[in-house]
N, C-alpha and C positions, 0 to 999 in steps of 0.2 A: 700204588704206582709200581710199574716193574721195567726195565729195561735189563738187556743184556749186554755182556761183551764178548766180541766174538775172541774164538783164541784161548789159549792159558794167561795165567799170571804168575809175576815170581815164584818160586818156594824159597821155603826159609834157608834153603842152601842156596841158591843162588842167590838171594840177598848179603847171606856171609860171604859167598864168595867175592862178589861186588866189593863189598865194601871193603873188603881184606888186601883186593888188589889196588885199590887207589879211592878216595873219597868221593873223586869227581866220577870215576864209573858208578858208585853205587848214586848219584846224586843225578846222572844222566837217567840211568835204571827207573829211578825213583819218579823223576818229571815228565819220561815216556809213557810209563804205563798210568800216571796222574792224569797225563792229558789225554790217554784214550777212553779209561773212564768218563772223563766229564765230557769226553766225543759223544760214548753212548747215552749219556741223560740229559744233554741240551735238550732245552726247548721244556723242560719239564715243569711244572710250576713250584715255588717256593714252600717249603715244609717248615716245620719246626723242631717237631722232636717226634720220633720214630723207631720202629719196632723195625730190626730189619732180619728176612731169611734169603741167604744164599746157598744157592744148589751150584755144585762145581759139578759139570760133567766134565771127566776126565777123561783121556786116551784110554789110558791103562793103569791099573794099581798098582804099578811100581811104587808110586809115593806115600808115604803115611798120610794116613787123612790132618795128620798135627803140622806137616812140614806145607800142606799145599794149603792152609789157611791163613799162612802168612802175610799171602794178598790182599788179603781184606785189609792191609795197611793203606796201597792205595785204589782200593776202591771208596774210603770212606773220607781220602784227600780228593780224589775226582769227583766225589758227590760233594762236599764243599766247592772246588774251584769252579763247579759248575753252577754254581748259586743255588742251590736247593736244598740246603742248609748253612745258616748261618757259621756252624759249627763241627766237631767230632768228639765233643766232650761229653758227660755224662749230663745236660742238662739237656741233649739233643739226641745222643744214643741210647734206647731203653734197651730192651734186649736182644742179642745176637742169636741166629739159630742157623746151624750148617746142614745141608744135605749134600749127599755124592752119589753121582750116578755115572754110568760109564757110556759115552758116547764116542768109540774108534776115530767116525769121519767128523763129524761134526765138535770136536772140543768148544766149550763157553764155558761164561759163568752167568747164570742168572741170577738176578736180585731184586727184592720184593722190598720196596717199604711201604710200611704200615702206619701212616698216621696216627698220633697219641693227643 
């Protein structure tokens, strides 16, 4: 199963930053890019438990590939809110794997789940 999102996602500085300025900004943060996740997987049908690879195409390599993986926090809340897993725990996430590619006009991130 794959779908995309179009766009960036937090990095891990902008998450600190968030959160460092008010609780409720990182918590705004946190349930926008939640609910565009599970934007991009509606309609998908129900899993269980799954291998997943995401490929960040990014702008530019200004970012360490460590600080722009921090999204996968909610991607893997918008893949639950979206009902396509029951969960994000270890009995529903097998293993994670990251690629980076660089796309100037077009920024996403794609993601692949793998059925287990």
């Amino acid at each position: 199963m794959n779908f995309t999102i179009k766009g960036t996602l937090p990095t891990m500085n902008e998450i600190i930053d968030a959160s460092k300025a008010h609780w409720s900004v990182y918590r705004k943060m946190k349930d926008d890019y939640t609910n565009l996740v599970a934007w991009s997987i509606k309609d998908k049908r129900p899993l269980q438990k799954v291998n997943v690879i995401i490929t960040w195409h990014c702008k530019d390599m200004r970012m360490d590939k460590d600080n722009i993986i921090a999204g996968q926090k909610m991607i893997f809340d918008g893949i639950v809110k979206a009902g396509v897993l029951p969960n994000d725990g270890w009995n529903e996430i097998g293993d994670i794997l990251h690629f980076f590619q660089i796309d100037k006009e077009n920024p996403r991130v794609h993601v692949r789940l793998m059925e287990l």
